[in-house]
Structures are given as C-alpha cells and as structure tokens.
MARNU-991961 format. One line per field, with one value per residue (C-alpha): residue number from 1; residue in three letters; x, y, z negated. Coordinates in Angstrom, 1 decimal. Last residue first. Layout:
k <- [NUM/...]
r <- [ala/...]
xx <- [X/...]
yy <- [Y/...]
zz <- [Z/...]
END
This chain:
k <- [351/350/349/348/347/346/345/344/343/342/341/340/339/338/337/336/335/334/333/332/331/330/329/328/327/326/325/324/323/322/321/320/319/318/317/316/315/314/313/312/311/310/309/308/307/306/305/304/303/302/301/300/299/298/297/296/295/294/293/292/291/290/289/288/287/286/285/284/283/282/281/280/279/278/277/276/275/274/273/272/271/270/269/268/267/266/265/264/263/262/261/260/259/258/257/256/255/254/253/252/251/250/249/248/247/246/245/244/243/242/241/240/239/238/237/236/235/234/233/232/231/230/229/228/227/226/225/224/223/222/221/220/219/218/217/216/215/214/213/212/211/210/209/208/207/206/205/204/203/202/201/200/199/198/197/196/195/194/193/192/191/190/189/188/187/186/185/184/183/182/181/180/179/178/177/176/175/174/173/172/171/170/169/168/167/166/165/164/163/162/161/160/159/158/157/156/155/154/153/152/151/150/149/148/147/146/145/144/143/142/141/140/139/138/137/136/135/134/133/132/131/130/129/128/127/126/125/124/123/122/121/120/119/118/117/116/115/114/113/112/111/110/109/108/107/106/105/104/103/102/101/100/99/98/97/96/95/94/93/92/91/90/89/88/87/86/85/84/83/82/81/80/79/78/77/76/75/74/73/72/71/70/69/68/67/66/65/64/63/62/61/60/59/58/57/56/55/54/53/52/51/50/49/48/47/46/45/44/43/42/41/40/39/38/37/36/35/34/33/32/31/30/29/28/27/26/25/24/23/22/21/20/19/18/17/16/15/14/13/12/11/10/9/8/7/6/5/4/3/2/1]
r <- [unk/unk/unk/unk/unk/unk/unk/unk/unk/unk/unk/unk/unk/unk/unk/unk/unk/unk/unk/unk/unk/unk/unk/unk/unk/unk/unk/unk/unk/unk/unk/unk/unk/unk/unk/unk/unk/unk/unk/unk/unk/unk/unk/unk/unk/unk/unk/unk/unk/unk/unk/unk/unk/unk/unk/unk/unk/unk/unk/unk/unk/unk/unk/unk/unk/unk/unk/unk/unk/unk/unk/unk/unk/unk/unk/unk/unk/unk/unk/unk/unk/unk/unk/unk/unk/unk/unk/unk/unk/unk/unk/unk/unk/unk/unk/unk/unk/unk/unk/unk/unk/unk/unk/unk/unk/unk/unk/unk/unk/unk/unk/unk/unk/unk/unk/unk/unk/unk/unk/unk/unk/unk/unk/unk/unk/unk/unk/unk/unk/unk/unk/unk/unk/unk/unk/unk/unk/unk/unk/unk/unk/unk/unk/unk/unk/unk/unk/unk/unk/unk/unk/unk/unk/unk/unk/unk/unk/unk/unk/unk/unk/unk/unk/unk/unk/unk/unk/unk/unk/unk/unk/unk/unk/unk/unk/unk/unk/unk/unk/unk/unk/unk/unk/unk/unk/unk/unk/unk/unk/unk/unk/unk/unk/unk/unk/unk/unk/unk/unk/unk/unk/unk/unk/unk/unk/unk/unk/unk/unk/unk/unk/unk/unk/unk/unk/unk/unk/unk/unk/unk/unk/unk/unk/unk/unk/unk/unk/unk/unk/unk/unk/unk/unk/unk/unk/unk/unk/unk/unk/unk/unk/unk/unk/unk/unk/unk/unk/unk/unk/unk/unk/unk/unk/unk/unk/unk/unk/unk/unk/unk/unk/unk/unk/unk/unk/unk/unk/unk/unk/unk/unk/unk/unk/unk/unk/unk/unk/unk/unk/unk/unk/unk/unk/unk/unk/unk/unk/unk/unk/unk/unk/unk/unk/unk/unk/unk/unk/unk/unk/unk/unk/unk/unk/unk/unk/unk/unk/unk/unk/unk/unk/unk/unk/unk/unk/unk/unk/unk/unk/unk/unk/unk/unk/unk/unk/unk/unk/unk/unk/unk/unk/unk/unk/unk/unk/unk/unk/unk/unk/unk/unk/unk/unk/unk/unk/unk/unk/unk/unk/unk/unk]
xx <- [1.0/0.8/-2.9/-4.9/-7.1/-11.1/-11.2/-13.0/-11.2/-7.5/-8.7/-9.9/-8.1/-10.6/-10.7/-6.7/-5.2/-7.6/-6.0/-2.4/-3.3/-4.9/-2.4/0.2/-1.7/-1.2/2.4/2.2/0.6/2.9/5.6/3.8/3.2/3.7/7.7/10.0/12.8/12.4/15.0/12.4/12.7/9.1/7.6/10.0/11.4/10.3/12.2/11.5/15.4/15.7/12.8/14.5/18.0/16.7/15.6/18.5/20.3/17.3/16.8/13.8/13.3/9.4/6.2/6.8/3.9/3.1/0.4/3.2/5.5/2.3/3.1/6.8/4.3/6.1/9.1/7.4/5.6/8.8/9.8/6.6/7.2/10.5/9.6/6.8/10.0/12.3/10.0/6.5/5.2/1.6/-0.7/-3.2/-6.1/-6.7/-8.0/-5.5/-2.8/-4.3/-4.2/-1.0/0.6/-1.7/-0.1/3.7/1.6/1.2/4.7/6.3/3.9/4.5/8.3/11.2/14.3/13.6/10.2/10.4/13.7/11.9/9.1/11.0/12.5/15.3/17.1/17.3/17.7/21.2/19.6/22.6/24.9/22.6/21.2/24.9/24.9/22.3/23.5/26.8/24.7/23.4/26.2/27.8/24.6/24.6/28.7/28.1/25.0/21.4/18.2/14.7/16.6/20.2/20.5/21.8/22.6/26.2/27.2/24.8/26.6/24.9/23.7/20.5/17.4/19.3/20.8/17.7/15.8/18.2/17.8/13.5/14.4/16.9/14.3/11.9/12.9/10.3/7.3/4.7/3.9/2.6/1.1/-1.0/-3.9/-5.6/-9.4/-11.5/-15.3/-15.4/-15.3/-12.0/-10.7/-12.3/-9.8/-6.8/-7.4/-8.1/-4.7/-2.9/-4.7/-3.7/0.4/0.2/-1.0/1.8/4.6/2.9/2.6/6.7/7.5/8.7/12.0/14.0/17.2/19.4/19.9/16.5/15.0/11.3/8.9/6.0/3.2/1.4/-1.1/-2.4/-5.5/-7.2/-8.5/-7.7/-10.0/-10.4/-7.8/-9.0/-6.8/-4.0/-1.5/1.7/4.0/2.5/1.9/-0.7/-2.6/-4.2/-4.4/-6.6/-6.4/-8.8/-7.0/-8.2/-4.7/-4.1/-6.1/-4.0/-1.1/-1.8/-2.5/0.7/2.8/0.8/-1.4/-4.9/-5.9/-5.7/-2.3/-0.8/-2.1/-0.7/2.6/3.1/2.2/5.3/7.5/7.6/10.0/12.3/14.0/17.2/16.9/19.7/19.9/20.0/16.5/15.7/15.5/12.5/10.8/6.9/4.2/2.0/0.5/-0.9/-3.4/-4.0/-6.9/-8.1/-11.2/-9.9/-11.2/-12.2/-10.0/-10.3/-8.9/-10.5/-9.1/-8.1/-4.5/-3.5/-5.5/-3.5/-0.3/-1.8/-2.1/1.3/3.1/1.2/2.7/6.0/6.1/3.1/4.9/4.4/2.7/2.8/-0.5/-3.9/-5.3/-5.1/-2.2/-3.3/-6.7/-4.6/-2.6/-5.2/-7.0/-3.9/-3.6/-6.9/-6.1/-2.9/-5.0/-2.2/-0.3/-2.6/-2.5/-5.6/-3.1/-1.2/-4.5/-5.1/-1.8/-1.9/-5.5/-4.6/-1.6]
yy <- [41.8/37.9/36.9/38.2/35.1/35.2/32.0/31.2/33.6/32.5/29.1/26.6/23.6/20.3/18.7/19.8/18.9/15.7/14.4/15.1/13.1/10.0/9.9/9.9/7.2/5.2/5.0/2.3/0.4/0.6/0.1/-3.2/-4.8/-8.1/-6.9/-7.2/-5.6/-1.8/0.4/3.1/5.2/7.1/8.8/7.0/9.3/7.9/8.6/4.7/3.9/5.8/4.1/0.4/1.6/2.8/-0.7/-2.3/-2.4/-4.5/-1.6/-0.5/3.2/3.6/4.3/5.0/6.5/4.9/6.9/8.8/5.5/4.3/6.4/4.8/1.4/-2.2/-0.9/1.4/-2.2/-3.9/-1.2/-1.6/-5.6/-5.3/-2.4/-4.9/-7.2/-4.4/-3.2/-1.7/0.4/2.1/2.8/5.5/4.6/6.1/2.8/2.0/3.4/1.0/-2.3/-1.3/-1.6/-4.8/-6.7/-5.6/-7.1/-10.3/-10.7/-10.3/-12.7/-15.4/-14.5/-13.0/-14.5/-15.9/-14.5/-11.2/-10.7/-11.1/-10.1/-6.1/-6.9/-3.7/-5.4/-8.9/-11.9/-13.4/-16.9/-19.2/-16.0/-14.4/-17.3/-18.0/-14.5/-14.7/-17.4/-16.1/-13.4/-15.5/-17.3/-13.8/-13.0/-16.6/-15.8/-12.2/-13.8/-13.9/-12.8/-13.1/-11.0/-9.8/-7.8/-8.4/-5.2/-4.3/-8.4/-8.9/-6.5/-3.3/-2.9/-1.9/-3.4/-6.8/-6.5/-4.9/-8.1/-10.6/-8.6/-9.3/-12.7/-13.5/-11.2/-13.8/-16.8/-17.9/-15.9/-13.4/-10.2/-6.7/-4.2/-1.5/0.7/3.3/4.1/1.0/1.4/-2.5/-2.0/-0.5/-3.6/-5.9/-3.7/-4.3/-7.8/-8.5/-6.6/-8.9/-11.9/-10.5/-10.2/-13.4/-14.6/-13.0/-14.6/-17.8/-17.3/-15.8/-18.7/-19.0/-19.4/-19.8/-21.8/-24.2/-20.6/-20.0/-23.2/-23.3/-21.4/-21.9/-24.3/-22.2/-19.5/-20.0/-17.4/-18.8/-15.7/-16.3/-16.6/-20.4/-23.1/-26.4/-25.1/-24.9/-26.8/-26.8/-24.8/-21.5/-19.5/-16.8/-17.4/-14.2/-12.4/-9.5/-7.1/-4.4/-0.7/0.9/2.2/-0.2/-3.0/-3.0/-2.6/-5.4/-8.1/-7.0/-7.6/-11.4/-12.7/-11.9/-16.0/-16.0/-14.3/-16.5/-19.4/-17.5/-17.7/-21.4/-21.5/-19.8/-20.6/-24.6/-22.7/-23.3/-20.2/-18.5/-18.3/-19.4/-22.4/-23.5/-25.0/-21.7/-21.3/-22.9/-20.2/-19.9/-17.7/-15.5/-11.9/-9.3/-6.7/-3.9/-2.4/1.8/3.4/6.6/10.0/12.5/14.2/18.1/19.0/15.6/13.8/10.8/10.5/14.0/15.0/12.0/13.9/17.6/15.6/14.5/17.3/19.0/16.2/16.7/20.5/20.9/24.9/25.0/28.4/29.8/28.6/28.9/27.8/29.4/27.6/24.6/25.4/26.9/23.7/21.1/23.0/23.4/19.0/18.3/20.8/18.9/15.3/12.7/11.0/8.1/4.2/2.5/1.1/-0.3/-1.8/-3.2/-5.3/-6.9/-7.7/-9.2/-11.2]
zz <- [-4.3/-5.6/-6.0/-9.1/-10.2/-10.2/-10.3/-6.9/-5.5/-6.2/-5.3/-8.1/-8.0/-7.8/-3.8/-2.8/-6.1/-6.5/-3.1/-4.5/-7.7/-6.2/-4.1/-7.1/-8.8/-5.7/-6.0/-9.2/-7.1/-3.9/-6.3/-7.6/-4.2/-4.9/-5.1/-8.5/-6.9/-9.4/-10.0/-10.7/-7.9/-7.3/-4.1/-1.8/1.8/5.4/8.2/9.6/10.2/6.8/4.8/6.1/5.2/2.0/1.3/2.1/-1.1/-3.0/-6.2/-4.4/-3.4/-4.2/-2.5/0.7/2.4/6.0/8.5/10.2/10.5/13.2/15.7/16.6/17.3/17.7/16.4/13.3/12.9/12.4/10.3/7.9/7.8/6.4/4.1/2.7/2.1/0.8/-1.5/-1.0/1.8/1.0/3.6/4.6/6.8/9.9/11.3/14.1/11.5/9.3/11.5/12.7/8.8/8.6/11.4/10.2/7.0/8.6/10.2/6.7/5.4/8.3/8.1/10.1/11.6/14.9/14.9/13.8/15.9/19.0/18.1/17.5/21.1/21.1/17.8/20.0/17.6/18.4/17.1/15.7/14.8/13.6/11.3/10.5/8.9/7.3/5.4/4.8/3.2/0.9/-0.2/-1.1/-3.4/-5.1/-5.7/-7.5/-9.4/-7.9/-9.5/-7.5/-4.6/-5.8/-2.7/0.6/3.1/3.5/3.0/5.8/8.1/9.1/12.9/11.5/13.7/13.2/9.6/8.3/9.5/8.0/4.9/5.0/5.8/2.7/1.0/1.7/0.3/-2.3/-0.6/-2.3/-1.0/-1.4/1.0/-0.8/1.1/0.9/2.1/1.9/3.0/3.4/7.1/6.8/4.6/7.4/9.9/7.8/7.7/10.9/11.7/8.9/10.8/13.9/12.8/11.9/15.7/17.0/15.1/15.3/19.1/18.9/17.3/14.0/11.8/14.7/14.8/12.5/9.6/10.4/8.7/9.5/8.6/6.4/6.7/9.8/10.5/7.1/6.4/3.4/1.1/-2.3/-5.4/-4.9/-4.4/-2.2/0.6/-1.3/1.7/0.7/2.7/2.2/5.5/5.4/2.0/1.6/-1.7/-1.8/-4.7/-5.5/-6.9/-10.2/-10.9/-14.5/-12.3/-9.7/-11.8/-14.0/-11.5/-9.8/-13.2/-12.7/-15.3/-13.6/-12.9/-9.2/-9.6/-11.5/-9.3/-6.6/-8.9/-9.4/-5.6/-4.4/-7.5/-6.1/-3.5/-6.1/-8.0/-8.1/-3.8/-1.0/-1.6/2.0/1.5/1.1/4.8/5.6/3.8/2.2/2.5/0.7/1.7/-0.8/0.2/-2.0/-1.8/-3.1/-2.6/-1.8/-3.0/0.2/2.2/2.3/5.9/6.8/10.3/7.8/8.4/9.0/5.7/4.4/5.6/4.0/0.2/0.5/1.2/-1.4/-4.1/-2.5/-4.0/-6.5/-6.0/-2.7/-2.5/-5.9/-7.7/-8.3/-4.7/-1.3/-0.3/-0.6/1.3/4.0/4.5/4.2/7.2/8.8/8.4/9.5/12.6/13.6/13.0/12.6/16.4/17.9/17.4/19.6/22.1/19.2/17.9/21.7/22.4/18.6/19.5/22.8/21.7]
END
C-alpha cells in the first residue's frame, strides 16, 4: 500500500493565485460579471487544478474499468454476468453509447480489464490489469480483501499517472461490471447511514420486486460484514468492487497530478467518495458531471459537496455523463482563453 500511502501524501488544496488570476481575467471580459454563471465557476476550479490562471485546452481520456460481481449470483442484476464480456467486446469494436461519446467529444478511451471473471487475456484493444477474477459473494462475506482492495486502487493510480505522462489533461471515469450498482448502493448505505430501500435504483432495469430483492440483498451483506463507514478500505473491500476500487485509485491519481476529473453515475460516484474518504483534498479536483437517475447518486455528490453539470435522467454508466460533461470544460476553458476583454474590444465598461 505504498503508492496508495504516497499519492495521498502528494494531494494538496487548488492554486489560490491560479484561481484570482482566472477571476480577474473573467471579469475583465465582454460581459456582466458572472453572467456565463456555472460555466465561470468552472473555468476558475480547473485554473485551481492546473496552477494556470489561463489553463490551456485539454487533451481529453476516459478511463473505463471492468470487472465482475460475486454477488449477482443472488439475482440481483436483469442481465447475466455473461453481459460483462459481451460488452468489452462492444467496446473493443466502437459500438458501445460510450464509444460514441468519446468520439462525438474528441476524448481517448482506455479500457482496463481490472477484475472480470473469465479470463480475456487473449483479447486485444484493452489494457490487462486483473487484480483478481471478480469478487466474491458479499452477501456470505467480503467481496475482496483489503490487499486486493489496495492493489486496485494502484493500478487506477498507475493509471492515472501514465495518462499524465501521456500529456493527458481531463479525465472521464466510466465502468463496466454486471453487479455493480448493488456495490456501488451498498457503499452509499455505509458512508450514508440511509437504508438500502432509501438508496437502490433500478440498475440495468429492475421491476418494483427486482428492486426490493436487491436491497434485501444489501442488506444481508451489512448485516454479514458491518463494514466500518470511518475505515473507507474497510467498507471498499467488504462490499466494494475491483472497478470501483480502481477508479477510487484513479480519482487520487489525478488530484496527485493536477488533473481534472470527471465523476460519472452512481458507480464512478462510488469510487469518487471513497477517494474523498481516503483524501478530503481530492473532492476539489472532481467535477460532477451529471445527476444520475440511480437514487443514490445525489447522496454520493452531497456527502462529496459536489453539484452535476447536466441532469439528463441518465443510469446507463461507461462513463457517458462524464463524456457528455466534457464539452462543457471545453467551453468554460475557451471562455477564459478567446473573449475579448473590455480593452481588447474596444467595449464601454459599466460606469
């Protein structure tokens, strides 16, 4: 657990002056002062993140985490777990909604294999970084280890800092896992207080009854492994996931790296409030980028004090809010580099 010990070590509050600098140059453009509203607010946070008063364009990745979920054997999901590696095929070959997005935004997309069940191996186009053959069941016990636990959140880290050296400058967290907002709701319930019934969601398309089994799932996994909501590990690996853990990895990675990231659905915002846990710092470098339609999503952006850029009804996950989100970015950055100032344009300020 070195590397996990060191990038939270390496975490520091945004860049005051970066974001004054931001600030005055906003204000001196051709417009009322906060008139672009949110869209300013943005711009002067990733001047905060990236130590530039007038940050530069982003080359934009999107890092999207596999694994499976002993618990589904509990039926707990409208879809086999077979749906795991039917989709990373998908995504190898550009037909998933995520593979559209990226490419609709101009945003890269990694996709690591961190803990699928069947061993792929042999499968090109996806980066091979399996910590373990899924969890196990965590309605009988805990899901992971805290080593496997651990060591997840390092490849995610890895990641994060390869992107960096890559020349990458904002970052998506998606995900792929049969079973993992029955995790990622498990989660809210722990660092929440709420009851299950207050937090589970329709996930990949549950009825009424699919929805109420579900959350008498979770509940026996509580019940079974009392995960500790002051131990952040603790309640990653007895109720967590190898993705989840690995992009709780690459949320620290980024705020290690002063790069901006992008939160997702309720699974990336699983990951994102573990991290927050782990690292209070490292909320400042998140953007939400949408409020989910999964019911404990806003918990997660509230427990982090984060507020979603879009809300669109969307639980489709992969990373497609934080996609969509990154247009938005774009726009708030290209506010602060292209507006002409009063001066420049020759523009009567207000008396």
């Amino acid at each position: 657990m070195l590397k996990l010990k060191e990038t939270i070590e390496e975490i520091t509050p945004l860049d005051e002056d970066a974001m004054a600098a931001a600030k005055r140059r906003l204000d001196s453009l051709t417009k009322p002062q906060g008139s672009l509203g949110r869209l300013e607010d943005i711009a002067v946070r990733i001047a905060g993140i990236t130590g530039k008063g007038i940050p530069d364009m982003p080359k934009k990745l999107s890092i999207l985490m596999a694994a499976d979920h002993g618990v589904v054997e509990e039926g707990v999901s409208a879809f086999p777990q077979e749906v795991t590696v039917e989709m990373i095929d998908n995504f190898i070959s550009g037909g998933a909604a995520m593979n559209v997005l990226s490419k609709h935004v101009g945003c890269d997309l990694w996709i690591a294999d961190i803990g699928v069940k069947e061993d792929i191996s042999d499968k090109k186009g996806i980066l091979h970084r399996k910590v373990a053959n899924g969890t196990r069941n965590m309605a009988k016990g805990p899901a992971m280890t805290r080593d496997e636990a651990a060591a997840a959140m390092e490849v995610g880290i890895s990641l994060a800092e390869e992107a960096g050296g890559k020349g990458y400058g904002l970052m998506g967290t998606g995900e792929m896992g049969i079973g993992n907002t029955t995790a990622s709701a498990a989660m809210v319930c722990t660092f929440s207080g709420l009851n299950p019934s207050e937090v589970v969601g329709a996930g990949t398309g549950l009825d009424t009854h699919g929805m109420a089994h579900k959350a008498e799932v979770i509940r026996r996994a509580l019940d079974v492994n009392r995960p500790n909501p002051d131990d952040p590990m603790d309640v990653l690996s007895k109720v967590g996931g190898l993705e989840i853990a690995g992009l709780a990895g690459v949320f620290l990675g980024c705020a290690a790296a002063k790069i901006p990231v992008l939160i997702d659905g309720i699974i990336s915002g699983a990951a994102a409030l573990t991290a927050y846990r782990f690292a209070p710092p490292a909320g400042q470098y998140m953007l939400a980028s949408h409020l989910s339609a999964e019911r404990g999503h806003r918990t997660e952006l509230d427990l982090i004090g984060l507020q979603p850029l879009l809300e669109f009804d969307m639980r489709l996950g992969e990373g497609t809010g934080a996609a969509l989100a990154m247009d938005i970015v774009d726009a708030s950055i290209k506010i602060i580099r292209e507006m002409a100032t009063f001066a420049e344009a020759g523009v009567s300020e207000r008396g």
